[in-house]
N, C-alpha and C positions, 0 to 999 in steps of 0.2 A: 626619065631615069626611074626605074623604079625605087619604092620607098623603103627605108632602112626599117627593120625589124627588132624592134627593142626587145629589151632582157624581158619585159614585161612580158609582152606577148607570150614566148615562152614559158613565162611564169602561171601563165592562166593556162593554156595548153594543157601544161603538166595539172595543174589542180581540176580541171575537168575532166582528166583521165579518172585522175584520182575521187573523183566524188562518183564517176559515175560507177565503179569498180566498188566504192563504199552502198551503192545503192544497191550494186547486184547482186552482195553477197547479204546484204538486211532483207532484201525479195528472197532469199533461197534459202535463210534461214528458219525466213518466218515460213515459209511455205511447208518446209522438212518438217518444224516443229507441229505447225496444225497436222498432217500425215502424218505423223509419228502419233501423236494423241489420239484423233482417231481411229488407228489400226491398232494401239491396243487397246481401246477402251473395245471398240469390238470383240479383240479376244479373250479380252476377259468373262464378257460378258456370254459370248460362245461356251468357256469352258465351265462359268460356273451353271450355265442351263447345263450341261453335261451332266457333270461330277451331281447336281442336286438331283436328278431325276436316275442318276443308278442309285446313290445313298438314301433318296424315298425309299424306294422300293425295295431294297434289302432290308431296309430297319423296317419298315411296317410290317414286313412277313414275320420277323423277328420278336416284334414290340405284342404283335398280336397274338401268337405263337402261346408266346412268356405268357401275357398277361393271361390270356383263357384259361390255360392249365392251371395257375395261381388260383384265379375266383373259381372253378370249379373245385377243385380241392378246398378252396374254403368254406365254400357252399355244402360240396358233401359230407365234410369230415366233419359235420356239423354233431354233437353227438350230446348237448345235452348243457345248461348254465357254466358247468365246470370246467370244460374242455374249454370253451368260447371265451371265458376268463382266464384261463393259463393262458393264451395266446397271446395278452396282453399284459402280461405283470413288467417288472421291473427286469428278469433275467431273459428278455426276449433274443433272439436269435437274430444275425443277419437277414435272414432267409425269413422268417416271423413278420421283420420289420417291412420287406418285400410282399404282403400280402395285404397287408394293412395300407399298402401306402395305392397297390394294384387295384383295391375293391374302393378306396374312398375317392379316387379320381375315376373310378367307373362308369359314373354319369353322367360325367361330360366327353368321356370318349364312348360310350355306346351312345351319346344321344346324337355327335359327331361323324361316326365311322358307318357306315351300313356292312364293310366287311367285320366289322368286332364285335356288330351284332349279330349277324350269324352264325359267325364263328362260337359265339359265348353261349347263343341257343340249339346249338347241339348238343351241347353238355347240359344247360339245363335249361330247358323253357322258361323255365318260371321266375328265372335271375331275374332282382331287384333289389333297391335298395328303399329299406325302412325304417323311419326314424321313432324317436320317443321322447319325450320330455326327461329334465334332469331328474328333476322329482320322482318320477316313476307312477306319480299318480295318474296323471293324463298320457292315456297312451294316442299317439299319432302312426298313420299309416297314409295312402296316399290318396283315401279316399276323406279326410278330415282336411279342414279349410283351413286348420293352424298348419299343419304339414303340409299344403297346396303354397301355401303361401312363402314359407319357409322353405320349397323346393324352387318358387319363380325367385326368392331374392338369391339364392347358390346359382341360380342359372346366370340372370341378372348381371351377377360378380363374373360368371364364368366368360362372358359375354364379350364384357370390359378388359380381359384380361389378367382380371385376380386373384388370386390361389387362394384356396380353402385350407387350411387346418383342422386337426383334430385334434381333441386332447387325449394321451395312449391310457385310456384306463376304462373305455365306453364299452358295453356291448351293442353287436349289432345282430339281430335275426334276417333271416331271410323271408319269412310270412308273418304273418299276425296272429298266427293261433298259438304261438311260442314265445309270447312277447310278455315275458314276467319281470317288470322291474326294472325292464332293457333301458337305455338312458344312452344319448351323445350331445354335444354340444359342439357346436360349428365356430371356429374362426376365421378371418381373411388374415393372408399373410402378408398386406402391405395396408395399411400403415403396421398393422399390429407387431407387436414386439416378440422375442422368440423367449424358448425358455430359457433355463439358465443350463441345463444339460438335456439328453437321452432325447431330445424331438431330431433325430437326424432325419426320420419320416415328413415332418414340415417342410424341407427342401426340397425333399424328392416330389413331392406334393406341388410345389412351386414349380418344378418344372415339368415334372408333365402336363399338369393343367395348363400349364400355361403356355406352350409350347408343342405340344405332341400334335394334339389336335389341328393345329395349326399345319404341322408338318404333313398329316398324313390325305390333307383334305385341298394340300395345298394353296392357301389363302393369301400366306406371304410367305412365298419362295426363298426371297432374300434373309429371311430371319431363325433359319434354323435348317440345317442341311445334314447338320450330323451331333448324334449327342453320344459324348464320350459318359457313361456309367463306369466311374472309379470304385470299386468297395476299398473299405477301411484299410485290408490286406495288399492293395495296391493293384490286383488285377482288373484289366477294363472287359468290361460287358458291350455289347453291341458296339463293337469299334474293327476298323480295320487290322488291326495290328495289336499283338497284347503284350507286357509289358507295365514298369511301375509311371510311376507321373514324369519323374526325371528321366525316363527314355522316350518317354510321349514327346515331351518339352524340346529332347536335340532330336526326335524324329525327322528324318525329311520333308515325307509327308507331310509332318506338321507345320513344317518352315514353309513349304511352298504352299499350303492354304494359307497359311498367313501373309503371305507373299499377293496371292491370286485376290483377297478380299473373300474366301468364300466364309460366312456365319458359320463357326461352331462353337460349342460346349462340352466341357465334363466336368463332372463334381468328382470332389477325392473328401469324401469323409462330409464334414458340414459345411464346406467351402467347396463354390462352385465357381468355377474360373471361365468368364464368359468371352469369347472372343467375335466382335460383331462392330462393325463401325454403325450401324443403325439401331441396336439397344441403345443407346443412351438416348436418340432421338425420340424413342418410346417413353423411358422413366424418368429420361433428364437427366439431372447430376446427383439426384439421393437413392442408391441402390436400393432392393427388395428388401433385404436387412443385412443387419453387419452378417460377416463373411463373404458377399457377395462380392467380387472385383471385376470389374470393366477395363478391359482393353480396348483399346480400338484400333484398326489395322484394317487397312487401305490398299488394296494394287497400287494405288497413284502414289503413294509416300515415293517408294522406289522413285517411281517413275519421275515424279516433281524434283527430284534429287537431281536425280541424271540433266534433266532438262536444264536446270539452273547451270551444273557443270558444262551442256554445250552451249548455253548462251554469253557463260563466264570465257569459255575459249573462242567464243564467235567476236564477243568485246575485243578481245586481246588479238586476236590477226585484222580486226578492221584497223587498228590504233596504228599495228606492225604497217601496215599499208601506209595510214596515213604520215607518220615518220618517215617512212621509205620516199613516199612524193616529195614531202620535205625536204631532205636530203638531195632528190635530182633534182629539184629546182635548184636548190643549189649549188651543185654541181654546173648545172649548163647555164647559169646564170653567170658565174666562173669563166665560162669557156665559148660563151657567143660568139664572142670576137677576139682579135689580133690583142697583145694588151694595147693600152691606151699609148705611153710612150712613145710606142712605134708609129702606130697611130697619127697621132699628131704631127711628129718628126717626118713621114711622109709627105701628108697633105699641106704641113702648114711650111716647116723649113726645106725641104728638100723639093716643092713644087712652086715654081715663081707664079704669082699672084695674074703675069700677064697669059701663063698659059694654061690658063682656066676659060672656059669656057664666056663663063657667065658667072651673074651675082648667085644666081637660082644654084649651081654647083657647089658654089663654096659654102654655102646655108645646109643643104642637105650635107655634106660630108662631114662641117661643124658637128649639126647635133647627131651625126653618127659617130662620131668621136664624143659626144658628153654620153651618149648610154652607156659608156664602157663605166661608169660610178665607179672609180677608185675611188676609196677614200684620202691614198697618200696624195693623187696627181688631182683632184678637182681645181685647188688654187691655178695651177696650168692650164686646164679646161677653158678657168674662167680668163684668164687672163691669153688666151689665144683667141679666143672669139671674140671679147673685146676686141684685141688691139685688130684683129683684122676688122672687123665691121668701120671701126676709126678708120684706116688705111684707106678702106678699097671706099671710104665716106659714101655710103649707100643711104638713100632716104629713107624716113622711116616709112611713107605708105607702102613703098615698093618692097621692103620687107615682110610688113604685112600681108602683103597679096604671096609673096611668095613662101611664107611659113604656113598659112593657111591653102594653099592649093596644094604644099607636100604632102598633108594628110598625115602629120609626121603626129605620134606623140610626145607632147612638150610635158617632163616632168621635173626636170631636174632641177631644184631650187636654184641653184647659183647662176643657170644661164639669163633668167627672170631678173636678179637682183643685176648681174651685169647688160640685162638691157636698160633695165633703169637708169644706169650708171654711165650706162652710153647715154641715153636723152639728155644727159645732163649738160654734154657737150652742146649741145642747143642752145642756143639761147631763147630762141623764141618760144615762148609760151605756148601758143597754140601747138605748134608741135608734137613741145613737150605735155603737154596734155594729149594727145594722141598717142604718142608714148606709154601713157599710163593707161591708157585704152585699150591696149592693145597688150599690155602686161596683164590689166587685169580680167582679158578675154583667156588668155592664157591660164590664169589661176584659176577661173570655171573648171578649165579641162584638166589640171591638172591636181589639185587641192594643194594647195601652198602652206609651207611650214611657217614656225615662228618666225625667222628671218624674213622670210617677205613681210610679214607683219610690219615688222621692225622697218623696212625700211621704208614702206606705204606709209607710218604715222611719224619716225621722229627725223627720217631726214626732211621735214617741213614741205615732203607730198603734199599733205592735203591744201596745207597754207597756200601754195603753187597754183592745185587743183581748182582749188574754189574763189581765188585771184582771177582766175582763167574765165571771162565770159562765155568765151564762147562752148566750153568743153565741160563746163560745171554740173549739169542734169543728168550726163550721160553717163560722166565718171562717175559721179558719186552712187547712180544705179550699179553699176561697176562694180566697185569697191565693195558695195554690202553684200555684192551677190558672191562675194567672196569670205567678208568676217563673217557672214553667218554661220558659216563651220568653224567658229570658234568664237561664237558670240560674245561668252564673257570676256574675253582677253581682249576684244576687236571694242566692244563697248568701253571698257576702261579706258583705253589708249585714247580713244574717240573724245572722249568728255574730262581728259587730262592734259590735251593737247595746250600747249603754249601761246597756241595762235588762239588771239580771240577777239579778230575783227568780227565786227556785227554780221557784214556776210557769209563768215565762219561761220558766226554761232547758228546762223537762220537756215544757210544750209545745212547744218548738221542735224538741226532740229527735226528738218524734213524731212531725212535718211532713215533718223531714229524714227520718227511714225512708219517708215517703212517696214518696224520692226516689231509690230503690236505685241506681237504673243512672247517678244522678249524680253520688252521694257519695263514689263509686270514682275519683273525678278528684281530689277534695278531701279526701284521708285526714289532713293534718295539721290541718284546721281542723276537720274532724270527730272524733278523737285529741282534741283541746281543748277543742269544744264538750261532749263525753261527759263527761273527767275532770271538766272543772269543776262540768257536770250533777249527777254524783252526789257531788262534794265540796262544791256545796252543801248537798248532802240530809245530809249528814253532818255537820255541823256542829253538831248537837246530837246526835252519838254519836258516842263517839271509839272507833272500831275499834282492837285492840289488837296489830295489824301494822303498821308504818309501810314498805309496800313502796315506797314513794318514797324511802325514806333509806336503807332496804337493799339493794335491788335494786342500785343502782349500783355501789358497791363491790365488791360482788362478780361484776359481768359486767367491769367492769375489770382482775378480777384474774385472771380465766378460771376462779373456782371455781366449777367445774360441780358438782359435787358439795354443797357449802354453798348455792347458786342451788335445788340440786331439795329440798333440807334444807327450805327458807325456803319453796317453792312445796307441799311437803307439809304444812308447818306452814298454810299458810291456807287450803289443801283441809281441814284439822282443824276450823281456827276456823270453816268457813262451814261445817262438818257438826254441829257442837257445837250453835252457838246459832241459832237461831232469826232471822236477819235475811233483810229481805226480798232480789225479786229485784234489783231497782235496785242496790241495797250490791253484791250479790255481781258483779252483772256490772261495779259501777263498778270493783271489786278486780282485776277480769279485765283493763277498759278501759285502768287506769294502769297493770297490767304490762306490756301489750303495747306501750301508749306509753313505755315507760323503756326498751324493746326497741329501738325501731324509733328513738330516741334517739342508743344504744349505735352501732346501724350507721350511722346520719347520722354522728354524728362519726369515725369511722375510716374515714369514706370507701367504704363496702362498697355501696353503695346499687345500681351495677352489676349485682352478684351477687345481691346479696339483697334485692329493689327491696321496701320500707316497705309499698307500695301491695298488695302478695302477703300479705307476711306477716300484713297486717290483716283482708287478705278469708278467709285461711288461719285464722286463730286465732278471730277473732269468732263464727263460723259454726261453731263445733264445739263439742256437744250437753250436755257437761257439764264440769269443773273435772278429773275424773280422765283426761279425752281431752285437757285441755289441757296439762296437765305434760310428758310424751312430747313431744307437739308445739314445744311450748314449749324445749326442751331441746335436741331436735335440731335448731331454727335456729340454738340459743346454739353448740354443738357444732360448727356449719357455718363461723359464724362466726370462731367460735375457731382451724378449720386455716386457715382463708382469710388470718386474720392472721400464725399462723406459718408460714407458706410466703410470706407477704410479710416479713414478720423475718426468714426464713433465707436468704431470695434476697439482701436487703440486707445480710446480715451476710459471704454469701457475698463479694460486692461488696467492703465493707471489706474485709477480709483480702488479696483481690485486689489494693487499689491498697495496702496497706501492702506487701506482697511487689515491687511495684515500684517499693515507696519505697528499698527496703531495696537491692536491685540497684541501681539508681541510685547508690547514696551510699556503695558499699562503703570507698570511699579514704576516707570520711568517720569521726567518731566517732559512731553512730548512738544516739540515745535514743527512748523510749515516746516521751515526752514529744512530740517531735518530730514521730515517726510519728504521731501521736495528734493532732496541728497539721492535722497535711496531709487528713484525713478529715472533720476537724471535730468532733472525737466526742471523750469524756474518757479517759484514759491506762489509769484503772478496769476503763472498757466493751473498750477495745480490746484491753488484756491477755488480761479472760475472754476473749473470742467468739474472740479467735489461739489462745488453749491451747485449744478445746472443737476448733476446727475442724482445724488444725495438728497437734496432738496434744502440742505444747511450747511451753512459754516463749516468750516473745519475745525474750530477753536469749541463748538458747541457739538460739534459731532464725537468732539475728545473727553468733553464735560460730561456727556450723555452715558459713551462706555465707559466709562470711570463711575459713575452714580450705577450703570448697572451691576457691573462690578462688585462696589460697595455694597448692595443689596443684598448678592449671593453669598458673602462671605458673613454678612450679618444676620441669615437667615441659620446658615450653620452653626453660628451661637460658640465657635472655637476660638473667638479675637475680639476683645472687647472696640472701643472706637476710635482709641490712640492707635493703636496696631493695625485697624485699617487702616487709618489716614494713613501712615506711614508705608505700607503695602501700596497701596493706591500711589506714592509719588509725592504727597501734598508734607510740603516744612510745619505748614502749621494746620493742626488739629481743627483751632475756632474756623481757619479758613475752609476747610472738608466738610464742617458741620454747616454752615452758612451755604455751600452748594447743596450740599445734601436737603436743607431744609427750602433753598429755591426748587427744588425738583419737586419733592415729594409733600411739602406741606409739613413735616414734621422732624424730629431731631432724630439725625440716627441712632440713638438712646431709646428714644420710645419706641421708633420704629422696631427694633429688637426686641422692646421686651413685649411690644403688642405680637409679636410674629412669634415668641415664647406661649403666650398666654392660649395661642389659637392650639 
């Protein structure tokens, strides 16, 4: 007959569909996403080589253009000190300021460019630039080593990336036989600070040095593609498009470089507005000088945008998936089978028992009728399969053999609990010990709820079980191989049990070592299950150490020495006579649990966690390894608690010392002091004379004379009015302490401390 097909089955079907449809669409996502990344990073990278190699090469023709006819004109119109100085006064021109700015970055794009050198010497061969001291006295030209030197550090600068400044007030000649008084002075325009007006020249200075030469020679492509030149009036110079800054800014053009990632700039008046995701990589985060503002703009912002949105929608149809598998398992979970009422009503009322085949038929069609899990009808489930198993009184191996050859899966708690409940009809033990064999072969396969729990431990199972000679080794492998998917619940029940025949307790003990890596969680009910273990066993031999009555007293009293007396004494006794291993290790068990005791109640458990000391002491090899051991926790113990009493006694003494300052006017007593701490007059006394080194009655005499001293050195109270301040009724009695302390009468005492 073939075998019934449970809801499960089903169940996993559909969730395999469904994972591997969650796998295909995480494969096709992630594959889109890498494809999608790099075919546009390709095309970005495609169009900005584009767009940067037409935008060179129109602005170079441009840049060279401008600039030549600039410095030629400056060069020619050279006419005399006068002319050379109006070019530079205070009412200088747009146009002015463009020549000045054209001829001082000259030497680093002629010494850059091989076409701006050409270009510059057709107009004039003999173009240069020559410097002079401020003074005017020393003149420099480029054959003097102060002016060699002074032209390597502007290189130097230019090199690095620096901009040069000037300051607009210098003459500059073109040769040295016209060099009357000429005078410049050089600045760099980073770190250095700008003016406070009229240097718009300083910026432009900034960027072309800093930047053109770069551009035109091609060194870093990515850093500069196109420079927007803003004048004051709002029109742009070498740009595609012309137009004021706020038509630049909703440009197109402008949006889609910003878009593309490609590097650009324009200045609008003394602000230049740099757009460049790799400037800042350059300068960091402190610009060239204030004005300057950094954008930064990315191809990828977009792009990382979008992405996040289809991984956000890629989440959301995997989740939609996985609800939907949810859902039809559900569904067909529902609808497997006939429901269950009908069900039953066929097989079990409407089919007589003689016209069945066989046992093997009515097994199989049972547990196809328990996979129907209703919840209303399970009580019916359970109570048909019982009562027919009773009727048609089938053995239990023969069930066995035949639940196990259906290949059927056995899940459903309640068929478990009523085979139980069948065995019970049994009487005979062995049996019913196979019974439980064979239930808790069943709960391997199936994993069993709290109710089987429940009925393995308090219907007196194991009591049964472990009665049972002959089936005792195999159930109880059995049984763990079941609570260990619920260890803690399985352990409690186990070592709560009511039953506690010795061979209870000894097979349980043995179960629990089956259980190493889980008994480390549970050391105080394992500590209990042990001592009692073997204080069962002992019960008909009275060992003739009582380390339960002794041991205590004397970890209380810190006698270490009587403790290892008492621990050699039963290292003696278990070498003497002849008792087994169980005894000696019980002798072991309850030491270590009167141990572990000792530091539960003073609170040490921090320090010396119970759960160590047990795995520490049990595990070590013989009685002579354990003494040592044993000894030196008590010893650990022992400073842990006085350095906790010394630190507390400290304490006292402390607030009594500022009991005592407090209340000098007063008449102070133990008693009092001894109020205020909480502590008896007794205690207080020792632990002030150990710590102090005196009395408390002369520690009080002691600040009251010091007292007396400072009040008499002040000379505002004669000796009545101390005593009286100080506490003391009678004046001669003040004078008489005062004069046991010091040798003299507080009288002299004053007026010798007058006289000094």
């Amino acid at each position: 007959m073939t075998a019934v097909r449970s809801r499960k089955f089903y169940q996993k079907l559909i969730w395999s569909y469904t994972s591997l449809t969650l796998v295909l669409l995480l494969l096709v996502g992630s594959s889109s996403y890498a494809f999608f990344n790099w075919n546009y990073n390709q095309e970005v990278k495609r169009t900005n080589e584009q767009m940067l190699e037409q935008k060179a090469s129109s602005l170079m023709t441009g840049i060279v253009e401008e600039l030549t006819g600039i410095s030629y004109n400056l060069l020619s119109n050279y006419q005399g000190r006068n002319e050379v100085t109006r070019l530079f006064d205070d009412e200088l021109r747009p146009s002015d300021w463009k020549i000045t700015e054209a001829y001082l970055c000259l030497s680093n794009i002629v010494r850059q460019n091989s076409r701006l050198i050409e270009s510059i010497s057709v107009y004039y061969p003999d173009a240069g630039l020559f410097l002079s001291t401020v003074s005017g006295s020393n003149y420099l030209d480029r054959d003097n080593a102060q002016c060699r030197e002074m032209i390597r550090q502007i290189e130097r600068r230019m090199e690095t990336g620096q901009s040069i400044a000037y300051e607009p007030s210098f003459d500059i000649y073109r040769d040295s036989e016209s060099r009357s008084e000429s005078r410049i002075t050089l600045y760099t325009s980073y770190p250095y600070s700008p003016y406070t007006a009229g240097e718009k020249g300083l910026m432009s200075i900034a960027v072309h040095n800093s930047y053109i030469a770069e551009l035109l020679n091609g060194s870093d492509p990515n850093n500069g593609d196109l420079i927007f030149c803003i004048t004051e009036s709002g029109d742009l110079i070498n740009a595609d498009e012309a137009g004021t800054v706020q038509e630049l800014l909703a440009s197109d053009s402008f949006q889609k470089k910003l878009q593309s990632g490609d590097s650009f700039r324009f200045r609008y008046g003394t602000n230049h507005y740099i757009f460049s995701s790799s400037m800042l990589d350059r300068f960091g985060t402190a610009p060239l000088r204030t004005g300057w503002r950094f954008v930064q703009a990315s191809p990828l912002d977009n792009f990382y945008g979008r992405s996040r949105s289809f991984l956000a929608f890629l989440i959301i149809i995997c989740l939609a998936i996985v609800l939907l598998g949810m859902i039809l398992a559900k569904v067909f979970s529902k609808n497997l089978y006939r429901p269950l009422k009908d069900t039953v009503t066929r097989i079990v009322q409407d089919t007589p028992p003689a016209a069945l085949e066989n046992e093997y038929e009515i097994i199989n069609n049972y547990v196809a009728a328990l996979h129907q899990k209703a919840s209303s009808n399970q009580e019916l489930v359970y109570q048909t399969v019982i009562n027919s198993l009773i009727t048609r009184q089938l053995d239990i191996q023969e069930i066995d053999r035949m639940l196990f050859s259906a290949d059927i899966e056995f899940e459903h708690p309640v068929f478990l609990v009523g085979l139980l409940s069948f065995s019970r009809q049994n009487s005979e033990k062995d049996s019913y010990a196979q019974t439980l064999l064979l239930t808790n072969r069943l709960c391997r396969q199936s994993g069993p709820t709290g109710k089987i729990y429940a009925v393995l431990m308090e219907n007196e199972t194991i009591g049964v079980l472990y009665n049972t000679s002959d089936a005792t080794a195999q159930a109880a492998e059995a049984l763990f191989s079941v609570v260990r998917k619920n260890c803690s619940r399985a352990f409690r029940l186990l070592v709560s049990s009511p039953i506690r025949s010795a061979e209870y307790l000894h097979n349980a003990y043995a179960v629990l070592k089956q259980m190493d890596r889980y008994v480390y969680f549970f050391p105080e009910q394992t500590l209990f299950l042990e001592s009692e273990l073997y204080i069962k066993e002992l019960s008909s031999r009275e060992f003739p150490i009582p380390i339960k009555t002794l041991l205590p007293p004397l970890l209380k009293n810190h006698s270490l020495t009587e403790i290892q007396n008492l621990l050699e004494r039963l290292r003696d006794e278990i070498g003497a006579k002849d008792y087994s291993f169980e005894t000696c290790n019980s002798k072991i068990i309850e030491t270590i649990y009167m141990l572990t005791e000792y530091i539960r109640q003073n609170h040490l458990e921090k320090d010396l966690p119970p759960e160590t000391i047990y795995s520490r002491l049990s595990t070590l090899p013989d009685i002579c390894a354990f003494i040592p051991a044993f000894l030196e926790i008590v010893s650990a113990a022992d400073q842990l608690l006085n350095m906790r009493s010394q630190n507390h006694n400290l304490d006292v003494v402390r607030r009594v010392q500022e009991y005592i300052y407090a209340n000098l006017q007063n008449d102070i007593s133990l008693d009092d002091a001894a109020r205020t701490v909480s502590l008896s007059p007794p205690y207080v006394s020792r632990i002030f004379r150990d710590i102090v080194g005196i009395n408390f009655v002369s520690y009080v005499k002691k600040c009251k004379m010091e007292r007396a001293c400072e009040l008499l050195r002040q000379g505002e109270m004669n000796v009545d009015q101390v005593a009286v301040s100080l506490g003391y009724n009678s004046t001669a009695y003040f004078i008489k302490n005062f004069k046991d302390s010091y040798g003299v009468t507080p009288k002299a005492y004053q007026k010798r401390w007058g006289e000094k």
